[in-house]
C-alpha positions, 0 to 999 in steps of 0.5 A: 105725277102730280101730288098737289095743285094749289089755285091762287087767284090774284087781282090788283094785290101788288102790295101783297103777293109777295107774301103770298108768294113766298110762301108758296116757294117755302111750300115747293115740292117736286110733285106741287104745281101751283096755279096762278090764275091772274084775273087782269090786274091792273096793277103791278101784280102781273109783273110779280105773278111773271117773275114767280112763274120763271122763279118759283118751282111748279109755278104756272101762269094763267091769265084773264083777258077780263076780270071775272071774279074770285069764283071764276079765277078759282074754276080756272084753276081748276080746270087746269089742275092735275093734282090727286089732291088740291087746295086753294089759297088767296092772293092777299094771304100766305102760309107757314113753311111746309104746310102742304107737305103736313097737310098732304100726309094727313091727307094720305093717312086719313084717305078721306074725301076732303080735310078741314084746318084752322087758321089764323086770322091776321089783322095788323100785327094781332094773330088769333087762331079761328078754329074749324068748328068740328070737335073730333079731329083726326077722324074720319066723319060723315059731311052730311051729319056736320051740317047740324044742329040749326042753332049752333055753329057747324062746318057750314058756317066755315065756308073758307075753301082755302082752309083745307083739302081736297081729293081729285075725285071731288073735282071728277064728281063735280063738287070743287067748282063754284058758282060762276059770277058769284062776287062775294058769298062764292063759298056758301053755296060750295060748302053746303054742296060739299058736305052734302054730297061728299062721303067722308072728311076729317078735321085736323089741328095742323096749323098754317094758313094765315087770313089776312083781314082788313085788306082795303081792296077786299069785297068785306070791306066795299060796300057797293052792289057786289055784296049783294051777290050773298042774296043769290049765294044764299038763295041757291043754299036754299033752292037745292037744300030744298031739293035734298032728301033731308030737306026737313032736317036741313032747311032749319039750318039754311034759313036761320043762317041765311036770316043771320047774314041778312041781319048782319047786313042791315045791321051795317047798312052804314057802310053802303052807298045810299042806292046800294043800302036802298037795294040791300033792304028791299032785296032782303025783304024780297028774300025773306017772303021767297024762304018757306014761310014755316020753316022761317018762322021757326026761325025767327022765334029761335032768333034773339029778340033784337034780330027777330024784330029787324026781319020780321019789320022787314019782311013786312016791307012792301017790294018796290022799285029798290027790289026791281032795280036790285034784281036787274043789277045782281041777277037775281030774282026779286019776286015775292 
């Protein structure tokens, strides 16, 4: 029986994986099976992934014949698990000798339905440990009550699907896939679903999981037409946490973190080719005048001043052809 089934999707990460894949040897056990989901690299990272799948116990190789992005490798993965339990890792990133096993008995020991870790943040030769924003450690809690306050950083807003794991009926009960497409953003709308349709999680302190930052290649640190799939990540937080039986309670929360991303968006518009920041700007207006105007304008007072200003100057902003054109691009909808 298999224990454990890890997804690790790869695409063009040849400089990295090694690590990656070390880790993963330094993780084996005889009851893990670790998916690599190769998303049609063009670089050296396939031979790698093929030496791996002949050389690192429990190793299994799936390929893409196209790429189709880091949501759709990870439900690759997934369909293909047969874990109890399961859990994720990036391509670029690695792990600390015999993490899962820790993992697995706190997973064991808590029988709950899914676990919340640390990690650690590496950018160059800087480590900094970024805590899971749940206070009770080691203790069975509610997911839904995680979700809250509005004006505090809760679990929703540490969306990383590789810091923790997952027990197998998630994946029976349809709560582990992501949104199809999605190109950045893939883990907002996963995590909101998450804790509010899972029974029982835990937050735990066991360490090592290392998040490599500043990678080149990395969506966060592009700016083209990609990043704008937050809009229709976030655009389906809301659409469903409408639909939820606390919509009331809940809707503060998603729109002050939607507004939030915007804000930070726009605040580096820089970065962005020109047409693509044309978008970013008429597609946020767009955004802004779809959420339920009450419940942003609660939003937007709570907001410090500076922010405030921004999106309340943007939602002012008329549509134009940007929005169309954005809408057409990233499939979503640009109405007001």
């Amino acid at each position: 029986m298999v224990k454990l089934s890890v997804v690790v999707p790869f695409f063009n990460v040849q400089t990295y994986a090694l690590d990656t894949l070390r880790s993963l040897r330094a993780n084996a056990r005889e009851d893990f099976e670790f998916l690599l989901v190769d998303d049609c690299s063009t670089d050296g990272t396939t031979e790698l992934l093929e030496r791996a799948g002949r050389e690192i116990p429990g190793a299994v190789l799936i390929r893409h014949e196209r790429n189709e992005g880091l949501a759709t490798a990870r439900n690759t993965g997934l369909d293909a698990a047969r874990g109890e339990y399961l859990a994720f890792l990036d391509g670029d990133d690695w792990l600390a000798p015999g993490f899962y096993d820790r993992l697995v008995a706190d997973m064991d020991g808590l029988g709950c339905d899914f676990l919340r870790t640390d990690h650690v943040r590496a950018a160059g030769r800087t480590r900094s440990v970024r805590r899971s924003p749940v206070g009770r450690r080691t203790e069975v809690l509610r997911p839904r009550d995680a979700i809250l306050p509005a004006d505090r950083t809760t679990s929703v807003d540490y969306p990383y699907a590789w810091a923790g794991m997952y027990h197998r009926r998630l994946l029976e009960r349809g709560l582990l896939h992501f949104t199809p497409g999605l190109r950045t953003a893939e883990d907002r709308p996963w995590i909101w679903k998450l804790h509010r349709e899972a029974d029982s999680f835990a937050a735990v302190s066991t360490l090592g999981i290392f998040y490599r930052r500043g990678v080149s290649t990395s969506l966060t640190q592009i700016g083209d037409i990609r990043q704008l799939d937050f809009i229709r990540a976030f655009d389906q937080v809301i659409d469903e946490t409408t639909n939820d039986r606390d919509a009331d309670r809940l809707l503060p929360k998603a729109v002050r973190t939607y507004c939030a991303l915007i804000s930070h968006h726009i605040s580096s518009v820089e970065r962005f080719e020109p047409a693509v920041a044309k978008q970013l700007r008429a597609m946020s207006a767009a955004a802004l005048r779809r959420m339920p105007q009450d419940v942003l304008g609660e939003a937007l007072t709570s907001m410090d001043e500076r922010r405030a200003a921004v999106l309340r100057k943007l939602r002012r902003r008329r549509a134009g052809a940007g929005a169309n054109s954005a809408a057409r691009s990233t499939g979503v909808e640009a109405a007001a």
